[in-house]
N, C-alpha and C positions, 0 to 999 in steps of 0.2 A: 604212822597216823593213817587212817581210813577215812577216805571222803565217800562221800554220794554221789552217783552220778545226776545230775539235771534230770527230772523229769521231763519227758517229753512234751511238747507245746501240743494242747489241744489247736486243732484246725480252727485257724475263723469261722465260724460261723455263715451264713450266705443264705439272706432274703432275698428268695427268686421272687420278681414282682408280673404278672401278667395281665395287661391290660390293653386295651384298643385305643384309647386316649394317648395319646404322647405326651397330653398336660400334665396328664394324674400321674403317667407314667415318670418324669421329669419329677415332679415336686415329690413324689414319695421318695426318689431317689436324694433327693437336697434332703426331705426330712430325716432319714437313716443316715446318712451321711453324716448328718448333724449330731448326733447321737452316738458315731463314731461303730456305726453297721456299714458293713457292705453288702452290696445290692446286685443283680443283675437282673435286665429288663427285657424283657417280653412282650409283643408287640400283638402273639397271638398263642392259642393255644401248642397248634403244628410248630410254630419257631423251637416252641419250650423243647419238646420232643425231640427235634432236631438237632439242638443243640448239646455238644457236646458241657455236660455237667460236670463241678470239683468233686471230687468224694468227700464231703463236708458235710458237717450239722448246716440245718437249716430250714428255715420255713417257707412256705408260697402267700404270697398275697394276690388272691384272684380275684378278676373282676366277675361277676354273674351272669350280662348281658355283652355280648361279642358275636362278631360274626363265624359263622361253622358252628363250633362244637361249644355250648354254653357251658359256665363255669360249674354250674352245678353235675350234669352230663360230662366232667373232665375229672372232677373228683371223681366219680366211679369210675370211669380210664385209665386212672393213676391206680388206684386201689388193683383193679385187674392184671395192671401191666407189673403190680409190684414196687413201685413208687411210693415209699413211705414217710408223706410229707407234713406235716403240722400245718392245715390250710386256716387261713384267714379273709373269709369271703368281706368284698366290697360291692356295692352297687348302687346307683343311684335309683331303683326301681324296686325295691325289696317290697316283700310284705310278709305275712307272720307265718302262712305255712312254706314261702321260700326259706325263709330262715329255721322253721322246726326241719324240711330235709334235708339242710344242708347241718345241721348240729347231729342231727341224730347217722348222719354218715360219717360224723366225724370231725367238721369243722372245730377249735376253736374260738374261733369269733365271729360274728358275723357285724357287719358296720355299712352303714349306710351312708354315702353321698351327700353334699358334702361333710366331710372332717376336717376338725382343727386338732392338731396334737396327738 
């Protein structure tokens, strides 16, 4: 008799989340949690960089307004440096042509400050 070998287990998945808040940073992590995502947080753009990354699928939830290098200005840094990330911009400060440069570079989503769910 011939069996099959198991496919191999796709990688979890890994929402990198980057934000200047600890709060938003904290509860998006209880919200993915909840939802049974894991998370890793970021406190600034440079941490991101720095930090050694899984070789996993996964998206970024970035915040727009931050000290140094804005989220918008980090999407093009990624895109440069080769970082091929599915972004999901946040901000409490948006308006319509933040949000058309940040789609037309690429974002997914764009969501404004505050969010429930």
């Amino acid at each position: 008799m011939t069996t099959l070998a198991a496919a191999p287990q796709a990688e979890e998945p890994i929402i990198y989340v980057i934000d200047d808040d600890l709060s938003v940073r904290s509860s998006l992590e209880d919200l993915l949690a909840s939802v049974g995502l894991r998370s890793l947080l970021f406190g600034s753009t440079k941490e991101f960089m720095e930090a050694s990354r899984p070789d996993a699928p996964g998206c970024l939830i970035l915040d727009i307004r931050m000290p140094g290098m804005s989220g918008l200005d980090f999407q093009e840094h990624m895109a440069k440096s080769g970082i091929f990330l599915p972004v999901i911009f946040i901000t409490g400060h948006g308006d319509i042509p933040m949000s058309v440069r940040a789609m037309k570079a690429g974002a997914i989503e764009f969501l404004t400050k505050p969010f429930r769910e």
